[in-house]
C-alpha positions, -999 to 999 in steps of 0.1 A, spaced: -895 -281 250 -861 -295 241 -878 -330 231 -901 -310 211 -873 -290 194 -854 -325 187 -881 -339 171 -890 -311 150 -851 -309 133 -846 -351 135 -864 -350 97 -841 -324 87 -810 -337 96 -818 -368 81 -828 -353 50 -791 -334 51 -773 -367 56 -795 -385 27 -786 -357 2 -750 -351 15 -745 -390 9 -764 -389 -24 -742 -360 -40 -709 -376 -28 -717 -406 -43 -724 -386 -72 -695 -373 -74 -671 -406 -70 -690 -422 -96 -680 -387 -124 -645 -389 -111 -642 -425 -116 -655 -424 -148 -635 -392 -163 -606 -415 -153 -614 -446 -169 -594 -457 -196 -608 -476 -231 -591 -508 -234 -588 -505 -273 -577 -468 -269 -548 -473 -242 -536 -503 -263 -531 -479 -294 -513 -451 -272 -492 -472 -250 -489 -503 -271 -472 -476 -302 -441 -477 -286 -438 -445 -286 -427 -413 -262 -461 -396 -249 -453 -367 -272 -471 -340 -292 -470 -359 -324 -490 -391 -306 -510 -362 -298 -519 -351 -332 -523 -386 -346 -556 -387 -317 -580 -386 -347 -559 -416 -365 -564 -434 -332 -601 -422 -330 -613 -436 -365 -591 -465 -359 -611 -470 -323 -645 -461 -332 -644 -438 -299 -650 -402 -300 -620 -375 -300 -633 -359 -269 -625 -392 -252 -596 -399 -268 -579 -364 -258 -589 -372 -225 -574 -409 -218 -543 -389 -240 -538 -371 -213 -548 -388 -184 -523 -419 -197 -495 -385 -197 -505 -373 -162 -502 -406 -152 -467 -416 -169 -452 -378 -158 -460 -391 -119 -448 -426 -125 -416 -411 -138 -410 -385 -108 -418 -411 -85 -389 -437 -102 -367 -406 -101 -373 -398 -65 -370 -429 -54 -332 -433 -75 -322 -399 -59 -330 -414 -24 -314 -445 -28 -285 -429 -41 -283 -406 -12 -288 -438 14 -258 -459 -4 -229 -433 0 -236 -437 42 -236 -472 47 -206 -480 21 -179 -472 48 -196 -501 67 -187 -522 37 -154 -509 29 -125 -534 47 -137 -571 46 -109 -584 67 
């Protein structure tokens, strides 16, 4: 009976694995593309020279007609460019705060050369 009872969920537990696999792939390939970036669209926000600021964000529809890509996408890549700047930033800053905090403990080391 327990062979029998094996054999009888072996198709469904497959079938769980195939669409488990299936939807996660699904779902790498929409979060990969809601972060992609447009080459022509991240040249005109980052290459501006400019702070990621509200202004940048109302010139979006300049960019858009400029680009040729809808304003959707271009709100998007706006702030996806921000999130990721705003992370870069905290991470640079972090890492200056540590390295501040490790240099004031080995200076005595350093302190008489003789």
């Amino acid at each position: 009976w327990v062979y029998r009872g094996t054999m009888i969920c072996v198709p469904c537990i497959t079938t769980m694995i195939c669409v488990w696999f299936i939807i996660t792939m699904i779902c790498v390939r929409f979060i990969g593309r809601y972060y992609s970036l447009d080459a022509v669209v991240a040249r005109e926000l980052v290459g501006r020279g400019q702070k990621m600021t509200a202004k940048l964000r109302k010139d979006l529809d300049i960019i858009s007609d400029k680009t040729g890509i809808p304003m959707k996408s271009c709100l998007r890549q706006y702030d996806n460019i921000k999130r990721i700047y705003k992370v870069t930033i905290c991470f640079c800053y972090c890492s200056l705060m540590l390295s501040c905090s490790v240099i004031p403990d080995r200076l005595p080391q350093y302190r008489y050369f003789e």
